[in-house]
N, CA, C and O atoms as a MOPAC input file, in Angstrom:
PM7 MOZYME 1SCF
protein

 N      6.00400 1    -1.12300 1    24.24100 1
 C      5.71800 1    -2.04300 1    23.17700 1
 C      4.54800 1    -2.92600 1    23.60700 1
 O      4.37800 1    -3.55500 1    24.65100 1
 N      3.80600 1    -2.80500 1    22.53900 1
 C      2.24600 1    -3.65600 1    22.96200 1
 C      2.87500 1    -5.38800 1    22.43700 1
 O      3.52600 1    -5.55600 1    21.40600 1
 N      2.46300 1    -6.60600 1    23.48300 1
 C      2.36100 1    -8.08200 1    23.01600 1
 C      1.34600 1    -8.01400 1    22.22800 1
 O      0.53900 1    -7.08500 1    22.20700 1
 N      1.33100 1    -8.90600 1    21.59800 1
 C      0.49900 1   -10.11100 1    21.02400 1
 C      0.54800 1   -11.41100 1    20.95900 1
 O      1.69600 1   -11.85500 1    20.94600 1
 N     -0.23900 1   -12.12800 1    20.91600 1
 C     -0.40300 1   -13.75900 1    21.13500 1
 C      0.31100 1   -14.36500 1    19.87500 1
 O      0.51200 1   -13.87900 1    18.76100 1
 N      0.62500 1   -15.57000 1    20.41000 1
 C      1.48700 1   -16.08800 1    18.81700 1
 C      0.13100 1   -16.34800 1    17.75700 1
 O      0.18600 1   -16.26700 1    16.53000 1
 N     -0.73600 1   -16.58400 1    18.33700 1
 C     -1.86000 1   -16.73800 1    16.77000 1
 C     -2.39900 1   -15.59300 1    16.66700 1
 O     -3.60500 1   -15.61700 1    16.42500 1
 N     -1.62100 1   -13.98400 1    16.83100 1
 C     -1.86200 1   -13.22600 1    16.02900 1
 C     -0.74900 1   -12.86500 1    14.85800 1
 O     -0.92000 1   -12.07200 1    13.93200 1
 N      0.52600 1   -13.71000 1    15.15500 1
 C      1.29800 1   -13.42200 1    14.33400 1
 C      1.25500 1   -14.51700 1    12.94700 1
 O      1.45600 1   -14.09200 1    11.80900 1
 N      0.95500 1   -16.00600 1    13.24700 1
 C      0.36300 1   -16.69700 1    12.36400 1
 C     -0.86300 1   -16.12500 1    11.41400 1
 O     -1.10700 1   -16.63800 1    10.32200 1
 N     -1.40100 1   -15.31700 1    11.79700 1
 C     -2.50200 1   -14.79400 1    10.87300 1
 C     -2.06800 1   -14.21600 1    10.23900 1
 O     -2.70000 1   -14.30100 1     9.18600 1
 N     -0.82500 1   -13.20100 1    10.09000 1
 C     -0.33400 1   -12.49400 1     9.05700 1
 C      0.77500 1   -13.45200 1     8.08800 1
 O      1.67100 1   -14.16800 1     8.53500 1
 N      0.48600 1   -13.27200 1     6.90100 1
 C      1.08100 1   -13.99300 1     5.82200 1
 C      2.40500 1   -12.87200 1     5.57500 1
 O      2.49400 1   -11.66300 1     5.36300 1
 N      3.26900 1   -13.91600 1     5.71900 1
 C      4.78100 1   -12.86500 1     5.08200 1
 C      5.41100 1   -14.07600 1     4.44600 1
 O      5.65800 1   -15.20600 1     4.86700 1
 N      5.57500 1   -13.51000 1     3.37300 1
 C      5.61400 1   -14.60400 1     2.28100 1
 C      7.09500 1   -13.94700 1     1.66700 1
 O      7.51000 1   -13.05600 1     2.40800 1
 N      7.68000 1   -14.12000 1     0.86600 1
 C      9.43700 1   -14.18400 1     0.08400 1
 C      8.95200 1   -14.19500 1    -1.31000 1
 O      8.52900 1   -15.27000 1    -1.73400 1
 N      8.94500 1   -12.81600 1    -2.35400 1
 C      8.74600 1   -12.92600 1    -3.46900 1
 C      9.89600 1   -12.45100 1    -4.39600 1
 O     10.77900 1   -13.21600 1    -4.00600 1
 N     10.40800 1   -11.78000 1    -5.25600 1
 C     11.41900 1   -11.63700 1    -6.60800 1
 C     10.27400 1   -10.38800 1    -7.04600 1
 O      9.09800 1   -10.32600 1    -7.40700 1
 N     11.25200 1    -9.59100 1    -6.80800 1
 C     10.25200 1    -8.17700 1    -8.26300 1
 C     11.03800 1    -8.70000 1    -9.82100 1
 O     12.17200 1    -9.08800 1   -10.10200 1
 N      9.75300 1    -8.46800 1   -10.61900 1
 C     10.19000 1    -9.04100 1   -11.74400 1
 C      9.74300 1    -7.73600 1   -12.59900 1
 O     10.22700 1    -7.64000 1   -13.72700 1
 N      8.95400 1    -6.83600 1   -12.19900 1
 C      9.10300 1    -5.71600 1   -12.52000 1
 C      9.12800 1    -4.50900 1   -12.11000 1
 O      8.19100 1    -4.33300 1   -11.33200 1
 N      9.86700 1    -3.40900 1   -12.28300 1
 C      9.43700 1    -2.20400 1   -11.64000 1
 C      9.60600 1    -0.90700 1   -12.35800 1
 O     10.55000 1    -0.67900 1   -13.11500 1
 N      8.51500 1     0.04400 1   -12.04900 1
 C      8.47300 1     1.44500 1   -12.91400 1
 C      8.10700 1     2.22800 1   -11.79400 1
 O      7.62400 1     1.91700 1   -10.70600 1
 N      8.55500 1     3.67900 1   -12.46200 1
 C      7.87100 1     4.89900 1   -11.87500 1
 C      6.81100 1     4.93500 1   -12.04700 1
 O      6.38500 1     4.68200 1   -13.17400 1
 N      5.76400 1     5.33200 1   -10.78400 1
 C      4.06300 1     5.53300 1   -10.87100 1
 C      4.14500 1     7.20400 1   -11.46200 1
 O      4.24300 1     8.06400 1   -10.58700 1
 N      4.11000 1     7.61000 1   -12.74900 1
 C      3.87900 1     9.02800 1   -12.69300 1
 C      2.55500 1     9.52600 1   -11.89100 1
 O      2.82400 1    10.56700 1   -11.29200 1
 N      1.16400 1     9.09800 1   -11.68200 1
 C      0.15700 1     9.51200 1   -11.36600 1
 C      0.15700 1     9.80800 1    -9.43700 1
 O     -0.61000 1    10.32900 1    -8.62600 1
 N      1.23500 1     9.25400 1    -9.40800 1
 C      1.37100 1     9.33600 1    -7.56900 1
 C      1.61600 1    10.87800 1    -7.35700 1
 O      2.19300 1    11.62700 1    -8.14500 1
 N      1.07100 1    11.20100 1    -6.15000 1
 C      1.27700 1    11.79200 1    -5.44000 1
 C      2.71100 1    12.26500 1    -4.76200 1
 O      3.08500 1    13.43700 1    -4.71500 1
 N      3.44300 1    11.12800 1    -4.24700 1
 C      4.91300 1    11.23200 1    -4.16200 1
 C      5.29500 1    10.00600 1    -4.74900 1
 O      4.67100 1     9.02400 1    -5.15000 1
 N      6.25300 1    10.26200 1    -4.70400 1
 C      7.40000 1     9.13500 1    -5.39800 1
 C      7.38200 1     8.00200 1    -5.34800 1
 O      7.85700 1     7.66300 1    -4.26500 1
 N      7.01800 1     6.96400 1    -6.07200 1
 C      7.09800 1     5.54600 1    -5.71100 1
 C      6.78200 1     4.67000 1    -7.15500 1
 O      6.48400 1     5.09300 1    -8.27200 1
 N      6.96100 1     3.37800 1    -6.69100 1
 C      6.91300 1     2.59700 1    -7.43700 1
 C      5.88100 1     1.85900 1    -7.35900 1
 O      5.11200 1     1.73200 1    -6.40700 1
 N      5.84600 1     1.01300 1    -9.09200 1
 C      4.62100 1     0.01900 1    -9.04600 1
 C      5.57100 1    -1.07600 1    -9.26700 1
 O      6.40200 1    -1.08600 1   -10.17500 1
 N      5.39300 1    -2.07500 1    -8.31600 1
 C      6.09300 1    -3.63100 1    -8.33200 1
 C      5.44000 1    -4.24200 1    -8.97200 1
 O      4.29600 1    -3.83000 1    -9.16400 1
 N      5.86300 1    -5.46000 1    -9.57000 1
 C      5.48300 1    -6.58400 1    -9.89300 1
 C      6.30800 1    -7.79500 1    -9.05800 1
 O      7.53900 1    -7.80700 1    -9.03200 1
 N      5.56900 1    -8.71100 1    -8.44500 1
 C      6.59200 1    -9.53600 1    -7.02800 1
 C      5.80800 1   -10.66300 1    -7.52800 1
 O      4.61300 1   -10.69500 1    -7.81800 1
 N      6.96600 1   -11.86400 1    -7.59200 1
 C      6.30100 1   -12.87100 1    -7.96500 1
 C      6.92400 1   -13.89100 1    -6.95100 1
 O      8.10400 1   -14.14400 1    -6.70800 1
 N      5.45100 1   -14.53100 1    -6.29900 1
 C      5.55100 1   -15.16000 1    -4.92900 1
 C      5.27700 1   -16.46900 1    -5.43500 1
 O      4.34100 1   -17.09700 1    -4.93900 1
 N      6.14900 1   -17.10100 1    -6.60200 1
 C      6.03800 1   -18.59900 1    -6.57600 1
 C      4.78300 1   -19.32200 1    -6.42900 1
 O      4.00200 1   -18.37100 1    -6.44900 1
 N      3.99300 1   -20.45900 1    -6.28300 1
 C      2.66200 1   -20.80800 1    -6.67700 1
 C      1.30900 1   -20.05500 1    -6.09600 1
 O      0.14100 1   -20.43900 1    -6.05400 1
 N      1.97200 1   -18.76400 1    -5.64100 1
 C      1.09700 1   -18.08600 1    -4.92500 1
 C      0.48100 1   -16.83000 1    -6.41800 1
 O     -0.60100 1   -16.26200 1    -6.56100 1
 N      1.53100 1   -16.81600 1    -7.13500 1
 C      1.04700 1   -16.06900 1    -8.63700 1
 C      2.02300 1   -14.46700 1    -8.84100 1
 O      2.57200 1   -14.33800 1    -7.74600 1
 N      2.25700 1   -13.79500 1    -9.34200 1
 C      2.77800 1   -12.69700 1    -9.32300 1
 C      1.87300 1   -11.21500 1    -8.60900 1
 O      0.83700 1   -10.68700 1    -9.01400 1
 N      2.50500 1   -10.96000 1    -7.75500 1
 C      1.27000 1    -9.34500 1    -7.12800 1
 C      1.51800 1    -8.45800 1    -7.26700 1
 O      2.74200 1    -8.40700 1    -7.15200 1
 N      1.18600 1    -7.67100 1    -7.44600 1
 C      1.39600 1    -6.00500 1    -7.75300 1
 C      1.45900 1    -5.09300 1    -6.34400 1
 O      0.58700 1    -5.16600 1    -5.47800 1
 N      2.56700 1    -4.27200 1    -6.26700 1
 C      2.54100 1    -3.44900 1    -4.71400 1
 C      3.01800 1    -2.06300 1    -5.06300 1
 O      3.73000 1    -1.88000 1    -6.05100 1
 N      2.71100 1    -1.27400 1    -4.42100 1
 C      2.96900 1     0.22400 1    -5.02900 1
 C      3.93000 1     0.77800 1    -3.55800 1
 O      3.50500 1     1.06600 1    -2.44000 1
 N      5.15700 1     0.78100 1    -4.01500 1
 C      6.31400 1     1.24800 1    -3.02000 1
 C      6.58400 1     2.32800 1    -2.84600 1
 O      7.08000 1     2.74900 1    -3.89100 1
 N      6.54200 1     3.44000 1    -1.75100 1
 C      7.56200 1     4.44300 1    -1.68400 1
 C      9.02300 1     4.17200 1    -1.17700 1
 O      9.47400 1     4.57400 1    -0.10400 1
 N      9.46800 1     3.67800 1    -1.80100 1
 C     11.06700 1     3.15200 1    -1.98400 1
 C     12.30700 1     3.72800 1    -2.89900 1
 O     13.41000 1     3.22500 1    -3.11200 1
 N     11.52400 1     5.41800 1    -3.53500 1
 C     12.43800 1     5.81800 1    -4.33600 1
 C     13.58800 1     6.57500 1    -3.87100 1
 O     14.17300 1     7.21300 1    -4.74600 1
 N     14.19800 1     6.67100 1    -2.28200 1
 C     15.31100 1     7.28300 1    -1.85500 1
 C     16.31500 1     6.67700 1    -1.93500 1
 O     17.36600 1     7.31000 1    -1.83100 1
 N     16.35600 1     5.09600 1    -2.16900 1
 C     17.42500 1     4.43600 1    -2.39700 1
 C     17.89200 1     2.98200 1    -3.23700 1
 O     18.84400 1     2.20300 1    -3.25300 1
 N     16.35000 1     3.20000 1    -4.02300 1
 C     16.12800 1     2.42800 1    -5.20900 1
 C     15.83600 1     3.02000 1    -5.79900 1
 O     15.20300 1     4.06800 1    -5.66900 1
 N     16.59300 1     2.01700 1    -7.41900 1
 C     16.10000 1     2.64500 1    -8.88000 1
 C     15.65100 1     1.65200 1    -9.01200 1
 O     16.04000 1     0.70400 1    -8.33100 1
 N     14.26000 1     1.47400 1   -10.33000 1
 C     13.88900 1     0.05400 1   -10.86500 1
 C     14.77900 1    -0.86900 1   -11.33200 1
 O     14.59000 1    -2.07200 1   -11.15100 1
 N     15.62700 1    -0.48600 1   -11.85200 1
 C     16.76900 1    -1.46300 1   -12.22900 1
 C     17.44200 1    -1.98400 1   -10.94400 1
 O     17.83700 1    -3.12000 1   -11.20300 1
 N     17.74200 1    -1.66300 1    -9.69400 1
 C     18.56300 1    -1.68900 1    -8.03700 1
 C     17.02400 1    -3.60200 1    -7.80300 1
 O     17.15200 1    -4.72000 1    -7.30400 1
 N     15.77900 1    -2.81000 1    -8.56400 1
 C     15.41200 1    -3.88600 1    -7.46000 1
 C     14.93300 1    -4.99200 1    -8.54300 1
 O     14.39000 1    -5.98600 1    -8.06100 1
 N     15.04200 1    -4.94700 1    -9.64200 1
 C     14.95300 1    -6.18200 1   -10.52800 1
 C     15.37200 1    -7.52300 1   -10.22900 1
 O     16.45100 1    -7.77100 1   -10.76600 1
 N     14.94700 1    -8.37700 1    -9.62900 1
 C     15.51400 1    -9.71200 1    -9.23100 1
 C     16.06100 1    -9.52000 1    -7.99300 1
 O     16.96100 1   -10.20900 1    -7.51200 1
 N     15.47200 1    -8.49600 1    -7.42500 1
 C     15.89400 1    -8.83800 1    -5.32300 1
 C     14.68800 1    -9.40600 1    -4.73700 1
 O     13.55300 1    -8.95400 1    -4.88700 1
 N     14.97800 1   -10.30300 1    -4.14300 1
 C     14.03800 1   -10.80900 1    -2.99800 1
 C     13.66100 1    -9.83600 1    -1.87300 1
 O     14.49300 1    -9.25700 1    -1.17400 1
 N     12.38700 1    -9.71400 1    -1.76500 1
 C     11.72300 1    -9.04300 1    -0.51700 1
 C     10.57400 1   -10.02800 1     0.15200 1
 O      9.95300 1   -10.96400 1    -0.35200 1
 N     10.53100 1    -9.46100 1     1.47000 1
 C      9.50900 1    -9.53100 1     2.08100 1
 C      7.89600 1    -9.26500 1     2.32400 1
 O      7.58600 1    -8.71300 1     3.38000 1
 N      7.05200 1    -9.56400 1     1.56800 1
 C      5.71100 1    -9.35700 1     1.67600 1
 C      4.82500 1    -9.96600 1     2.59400 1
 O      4.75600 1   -11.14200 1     2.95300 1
 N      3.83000 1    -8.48900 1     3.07700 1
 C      2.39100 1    -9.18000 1     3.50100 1
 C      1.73600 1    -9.50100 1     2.50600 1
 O      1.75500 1    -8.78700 1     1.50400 1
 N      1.10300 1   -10.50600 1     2.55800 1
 C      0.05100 1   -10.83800 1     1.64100 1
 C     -1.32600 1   -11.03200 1     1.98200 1
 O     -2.25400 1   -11.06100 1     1.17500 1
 N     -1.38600 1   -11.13200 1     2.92400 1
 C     -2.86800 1   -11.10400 1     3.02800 1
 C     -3.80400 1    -9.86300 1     3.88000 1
 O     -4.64300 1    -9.89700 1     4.77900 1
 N     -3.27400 1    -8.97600 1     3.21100 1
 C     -3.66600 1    -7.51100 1     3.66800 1
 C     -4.90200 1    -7.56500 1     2.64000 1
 O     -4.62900 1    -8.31800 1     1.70500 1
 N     -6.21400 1    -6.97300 1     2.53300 1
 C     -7.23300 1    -6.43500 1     1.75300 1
 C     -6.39000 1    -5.83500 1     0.83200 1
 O     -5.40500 1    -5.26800 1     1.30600 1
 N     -6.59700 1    -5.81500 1    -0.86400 1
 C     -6.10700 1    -5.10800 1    -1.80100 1
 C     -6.77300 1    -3.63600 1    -1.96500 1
 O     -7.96400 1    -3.35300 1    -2.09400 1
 N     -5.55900 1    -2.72800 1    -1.91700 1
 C     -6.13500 1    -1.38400 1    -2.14400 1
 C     -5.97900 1    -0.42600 1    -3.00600 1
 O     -4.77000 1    -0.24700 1    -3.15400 1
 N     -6.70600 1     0.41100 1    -3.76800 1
 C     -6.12600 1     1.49000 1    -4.65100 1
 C     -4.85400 1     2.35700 1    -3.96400 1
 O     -5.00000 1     3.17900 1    -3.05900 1
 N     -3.86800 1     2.07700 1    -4.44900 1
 C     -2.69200 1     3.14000 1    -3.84400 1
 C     -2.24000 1     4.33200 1    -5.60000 1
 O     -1.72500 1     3.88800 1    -6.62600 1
 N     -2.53900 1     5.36100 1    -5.42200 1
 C     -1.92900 1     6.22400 1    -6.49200 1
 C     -2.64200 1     5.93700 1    -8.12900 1
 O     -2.16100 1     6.48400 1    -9.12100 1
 N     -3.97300 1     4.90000 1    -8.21100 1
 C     -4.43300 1     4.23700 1    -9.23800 1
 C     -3.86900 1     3.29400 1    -9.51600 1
 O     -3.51300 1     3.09600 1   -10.67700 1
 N     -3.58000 1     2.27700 1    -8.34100 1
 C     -2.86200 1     0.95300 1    -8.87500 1
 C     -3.42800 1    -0.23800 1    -8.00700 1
 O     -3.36500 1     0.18600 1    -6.85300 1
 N     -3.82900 1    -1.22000 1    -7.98800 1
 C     -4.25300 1    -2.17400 1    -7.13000 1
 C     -2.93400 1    -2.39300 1    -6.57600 1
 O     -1.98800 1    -2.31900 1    -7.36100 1
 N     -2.72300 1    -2.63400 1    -5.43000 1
 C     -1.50800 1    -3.15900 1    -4.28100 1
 C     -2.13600 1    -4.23000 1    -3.77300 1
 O     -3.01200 1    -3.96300 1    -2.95000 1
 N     -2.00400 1    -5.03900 1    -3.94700 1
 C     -2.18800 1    -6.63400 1    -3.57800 1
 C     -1.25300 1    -7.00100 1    -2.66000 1
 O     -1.73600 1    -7.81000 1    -1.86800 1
 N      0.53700 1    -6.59200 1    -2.31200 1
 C      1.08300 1    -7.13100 1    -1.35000 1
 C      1.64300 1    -5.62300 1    -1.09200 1
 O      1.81200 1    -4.67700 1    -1.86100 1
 N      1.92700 1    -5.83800 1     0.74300 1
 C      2.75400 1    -4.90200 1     1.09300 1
 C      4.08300 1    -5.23500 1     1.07000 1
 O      4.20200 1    -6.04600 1     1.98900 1
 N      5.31300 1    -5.05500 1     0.47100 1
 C      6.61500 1    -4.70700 1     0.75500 1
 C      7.10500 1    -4.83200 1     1.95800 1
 O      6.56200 1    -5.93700 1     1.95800 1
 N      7.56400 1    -4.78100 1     2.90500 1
 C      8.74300 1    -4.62900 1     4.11900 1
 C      9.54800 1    -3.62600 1     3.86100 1
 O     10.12900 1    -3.40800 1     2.79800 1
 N      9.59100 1    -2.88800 1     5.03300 1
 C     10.94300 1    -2.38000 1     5.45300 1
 C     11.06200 1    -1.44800 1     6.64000 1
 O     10.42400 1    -1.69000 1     7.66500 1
 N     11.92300 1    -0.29900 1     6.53600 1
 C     12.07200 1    -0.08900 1     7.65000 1
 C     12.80600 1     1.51500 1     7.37800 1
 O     14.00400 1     1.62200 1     7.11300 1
 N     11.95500 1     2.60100 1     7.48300 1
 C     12.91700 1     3.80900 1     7.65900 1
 C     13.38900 1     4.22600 1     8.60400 1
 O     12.87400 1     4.20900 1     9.72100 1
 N     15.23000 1     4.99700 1     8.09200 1
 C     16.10600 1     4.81200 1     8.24300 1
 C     15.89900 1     5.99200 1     9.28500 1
 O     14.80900 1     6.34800 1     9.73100 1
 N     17.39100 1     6.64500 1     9.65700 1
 C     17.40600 1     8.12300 1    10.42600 1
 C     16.98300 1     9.34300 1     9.80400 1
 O     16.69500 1    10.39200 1    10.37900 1
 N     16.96800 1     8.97800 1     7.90500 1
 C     16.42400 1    10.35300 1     7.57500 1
 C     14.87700 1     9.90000 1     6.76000 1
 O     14.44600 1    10.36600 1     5.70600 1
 N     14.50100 1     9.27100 1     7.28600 1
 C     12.90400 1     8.74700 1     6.38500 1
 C     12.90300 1     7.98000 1     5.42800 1
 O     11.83500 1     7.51900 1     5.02700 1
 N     14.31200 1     7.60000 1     4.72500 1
 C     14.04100 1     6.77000 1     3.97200 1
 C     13.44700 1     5.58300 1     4.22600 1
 O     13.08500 1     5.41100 1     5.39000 1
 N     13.16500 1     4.34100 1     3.10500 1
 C     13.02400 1     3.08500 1     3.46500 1
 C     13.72900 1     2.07900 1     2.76900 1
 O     13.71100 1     1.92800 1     1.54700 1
 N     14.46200 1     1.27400 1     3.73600 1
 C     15.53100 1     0.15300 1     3.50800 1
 C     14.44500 1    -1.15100 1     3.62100 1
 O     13.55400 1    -1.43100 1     4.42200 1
 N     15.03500 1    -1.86200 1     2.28800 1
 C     14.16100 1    -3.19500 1     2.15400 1
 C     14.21500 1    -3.87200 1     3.50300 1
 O     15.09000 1    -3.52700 1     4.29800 1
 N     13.26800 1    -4.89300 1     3.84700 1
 C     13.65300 1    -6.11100 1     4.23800 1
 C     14.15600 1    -7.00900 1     3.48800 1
 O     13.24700 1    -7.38400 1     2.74700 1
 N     15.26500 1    -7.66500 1     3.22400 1
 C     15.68600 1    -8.97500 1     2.52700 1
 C     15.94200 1    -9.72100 1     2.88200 1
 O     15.25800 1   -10.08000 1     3.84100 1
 N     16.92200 1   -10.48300 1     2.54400 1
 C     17.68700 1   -11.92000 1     2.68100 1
 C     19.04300 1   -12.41400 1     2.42700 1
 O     19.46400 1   -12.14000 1     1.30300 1
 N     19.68400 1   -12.95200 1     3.04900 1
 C     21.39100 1   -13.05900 1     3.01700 1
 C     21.61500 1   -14.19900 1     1.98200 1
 O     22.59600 1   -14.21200 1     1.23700 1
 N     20.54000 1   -15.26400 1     1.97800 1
 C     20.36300 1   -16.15000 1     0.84200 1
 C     19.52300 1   -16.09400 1     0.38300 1
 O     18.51200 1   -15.70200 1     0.96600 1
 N     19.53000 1   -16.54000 1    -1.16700 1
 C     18.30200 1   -17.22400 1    -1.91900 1
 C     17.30500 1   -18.20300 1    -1.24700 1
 O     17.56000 1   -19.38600 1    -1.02300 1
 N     16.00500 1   -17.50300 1    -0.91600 1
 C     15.22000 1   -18.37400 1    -0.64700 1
 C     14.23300 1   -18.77200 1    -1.85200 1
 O     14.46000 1   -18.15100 1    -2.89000 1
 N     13.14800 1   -19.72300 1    -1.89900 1
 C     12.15600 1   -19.86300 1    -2.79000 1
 C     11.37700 1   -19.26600 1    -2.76400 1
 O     11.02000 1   -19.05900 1    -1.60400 1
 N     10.50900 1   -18.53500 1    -3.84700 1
 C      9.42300 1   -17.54400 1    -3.99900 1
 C      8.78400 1   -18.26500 1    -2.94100 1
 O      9.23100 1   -19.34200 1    -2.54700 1
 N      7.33900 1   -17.50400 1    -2.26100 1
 C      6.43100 1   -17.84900 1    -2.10200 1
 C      6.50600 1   -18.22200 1    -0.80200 1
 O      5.53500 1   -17.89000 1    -0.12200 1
 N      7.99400 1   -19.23800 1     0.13300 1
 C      8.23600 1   -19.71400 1     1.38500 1
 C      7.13800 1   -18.35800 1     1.81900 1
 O      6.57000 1   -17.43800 1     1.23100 1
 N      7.27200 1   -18.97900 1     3.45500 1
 C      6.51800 1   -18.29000 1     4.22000 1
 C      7.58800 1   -18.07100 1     5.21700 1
 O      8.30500 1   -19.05600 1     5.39100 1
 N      7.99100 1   -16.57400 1     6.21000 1
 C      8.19900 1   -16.54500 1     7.41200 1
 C      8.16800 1   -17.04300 1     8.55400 1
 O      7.28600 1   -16.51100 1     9.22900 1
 N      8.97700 1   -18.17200 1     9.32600 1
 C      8.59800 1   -18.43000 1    10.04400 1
 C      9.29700 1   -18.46000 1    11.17200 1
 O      8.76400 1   -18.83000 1    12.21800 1

């Protein structure tokens, strides 16, 4: 496992947002979703998930996740992705959210 300095981990923004929407990307390549995550006075962002092994859009309507946010925005599948998602695949490739045991406020930051 490679270190890093603590002001490389301050540089990355992981911020606590609410999907407020989610659909199937038909135009993808594989399976995934287009989010809508709304990070409290930070504004609502759009992220394009491969998260369909153990979410349906309806599973993630009003769950709190974990986002990078200050990644460069990129075309993923014809969609701007403005935040990355969290998580973590499992033993067979899936990917399990990062979340939260409580309600936090949009937008908090990781710390």
């Amino acid at each position: 496992m490679t270190t890093i300095e603590w002001a490389d981990f301050e540089r990355v923004e992981l911020r606590v947002g609410t999907v407020v929407a989610a659909e199937s990307n038909t135009a993808a390549r594989n399976p995934c979703y287009v989010l809508s995550v709304d990070l409290g006075e930070h504004g609502v962002r759009t992220s394009s998930a491969q998260i369909t092994e153990y979410y349906t859009p309806e599973d993630l309507l009003g769950r709190q996740v974990l986002c990078v946010c200050n990644f460069e925005p990129r075309r993923v599948a014809g969609v701007k992705s403005e935040v990355l998602v969290t998580g973590v695949h499992d033993e067979h490739g899936g990917v399990v959210l990062a979340g939260f045991e409580f309600p936090v406020p949009n937008g908090h930051r990781l710390v």
